[in-house]
DRENDO-1510 file (C-alpha; in Angstrom, 1 decimal, always signed):
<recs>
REC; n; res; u; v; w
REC; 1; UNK; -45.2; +11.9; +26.2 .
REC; 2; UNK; -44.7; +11.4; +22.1 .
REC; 3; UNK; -43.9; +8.9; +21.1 .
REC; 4; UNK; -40.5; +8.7; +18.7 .
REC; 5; UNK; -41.2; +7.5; +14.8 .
REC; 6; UNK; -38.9; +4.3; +15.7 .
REC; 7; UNK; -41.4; +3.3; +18.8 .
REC; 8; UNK; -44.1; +4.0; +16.6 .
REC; 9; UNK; -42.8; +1.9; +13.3 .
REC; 10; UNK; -42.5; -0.8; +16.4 .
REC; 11; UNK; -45.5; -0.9; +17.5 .
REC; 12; UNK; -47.0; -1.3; +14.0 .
REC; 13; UNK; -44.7; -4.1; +13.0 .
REC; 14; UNK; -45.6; -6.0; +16.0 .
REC; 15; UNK; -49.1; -5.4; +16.4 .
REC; 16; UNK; -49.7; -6.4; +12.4 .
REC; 17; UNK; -46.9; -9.4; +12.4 .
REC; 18; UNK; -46.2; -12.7; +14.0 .
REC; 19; UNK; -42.9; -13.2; +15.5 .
REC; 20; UNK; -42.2; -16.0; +13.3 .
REC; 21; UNK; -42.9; -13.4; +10.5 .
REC; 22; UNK; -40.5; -10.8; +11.7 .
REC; 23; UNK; -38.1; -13.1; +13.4 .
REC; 24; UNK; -37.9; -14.7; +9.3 .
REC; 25; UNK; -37.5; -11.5; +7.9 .
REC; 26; UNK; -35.2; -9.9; +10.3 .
REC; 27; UNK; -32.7; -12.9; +9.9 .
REC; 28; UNK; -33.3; -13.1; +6.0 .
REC; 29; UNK; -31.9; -9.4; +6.0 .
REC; 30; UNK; -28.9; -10.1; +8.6 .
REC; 31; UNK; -27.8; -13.3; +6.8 .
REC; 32; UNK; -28.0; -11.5; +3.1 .
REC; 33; UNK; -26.1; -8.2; +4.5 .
REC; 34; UNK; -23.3; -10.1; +6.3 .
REC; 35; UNK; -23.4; -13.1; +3.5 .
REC; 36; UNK; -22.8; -10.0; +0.3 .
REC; 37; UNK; -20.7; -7.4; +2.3 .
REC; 38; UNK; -18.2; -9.9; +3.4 .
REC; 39; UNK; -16.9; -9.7; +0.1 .
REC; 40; UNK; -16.8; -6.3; -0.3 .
REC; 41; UNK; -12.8; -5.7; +1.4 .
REC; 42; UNK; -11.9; -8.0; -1.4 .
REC; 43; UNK; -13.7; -6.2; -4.1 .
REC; 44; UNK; -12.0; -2.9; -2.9 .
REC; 45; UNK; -8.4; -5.1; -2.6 .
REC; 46; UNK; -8.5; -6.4; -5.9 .
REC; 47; UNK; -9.4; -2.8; -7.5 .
REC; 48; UNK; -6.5; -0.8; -5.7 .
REC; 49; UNK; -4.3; -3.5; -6.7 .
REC; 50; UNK; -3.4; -5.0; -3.4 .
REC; 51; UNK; -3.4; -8.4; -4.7 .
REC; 52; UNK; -1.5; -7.6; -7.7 .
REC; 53; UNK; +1.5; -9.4; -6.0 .
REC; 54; UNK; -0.3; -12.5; -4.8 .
REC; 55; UNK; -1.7; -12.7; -8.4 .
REC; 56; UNK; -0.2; -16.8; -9.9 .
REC; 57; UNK; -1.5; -16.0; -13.6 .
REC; 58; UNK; -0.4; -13.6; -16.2 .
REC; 59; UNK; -3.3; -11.6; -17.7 .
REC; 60; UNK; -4.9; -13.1; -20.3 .
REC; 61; UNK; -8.6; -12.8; -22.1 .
REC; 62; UNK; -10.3; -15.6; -23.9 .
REC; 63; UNK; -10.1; -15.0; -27.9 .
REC; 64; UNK; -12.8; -14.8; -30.4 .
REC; 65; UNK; -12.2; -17.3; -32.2 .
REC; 66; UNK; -14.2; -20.5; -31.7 .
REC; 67; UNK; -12.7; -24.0; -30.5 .
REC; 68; UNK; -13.2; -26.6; -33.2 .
</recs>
């Protein structure tokens, strides 16, 4: 019986790495990917403008001139 590429790719992490090694990795990865997606349904609120009428500032942009 073959074995599939995923059982293979297995086999190779755990035969070359420690399970310190992977388990660091492997929760690096899961920590970073939850930790940046979570703000991704506010990115996509805040550009089709379903905050718009939560929003407690009128638009402004800082001017060019310098503060003396």
């Amino acid at each position: 019986m073959a074995a599939t590429p995923l059982d293979s790719a297995w086999e190779w992490l755990i035969t070359n790495f420690s399970e310190f090694q992977l388990a660091t990795v492997v929760t690096f990865v899961l920590h970073e990917s939850v930790f940046f997606l979570s703000g991704f349904p506010s990115l996509l609120f805040e550009r089709f403008g379903l905050f718009a009428k939560y929003k407690i500032q009128v638009c402004s942009y800082p001017s060019r001139t310098p503060l003396d």
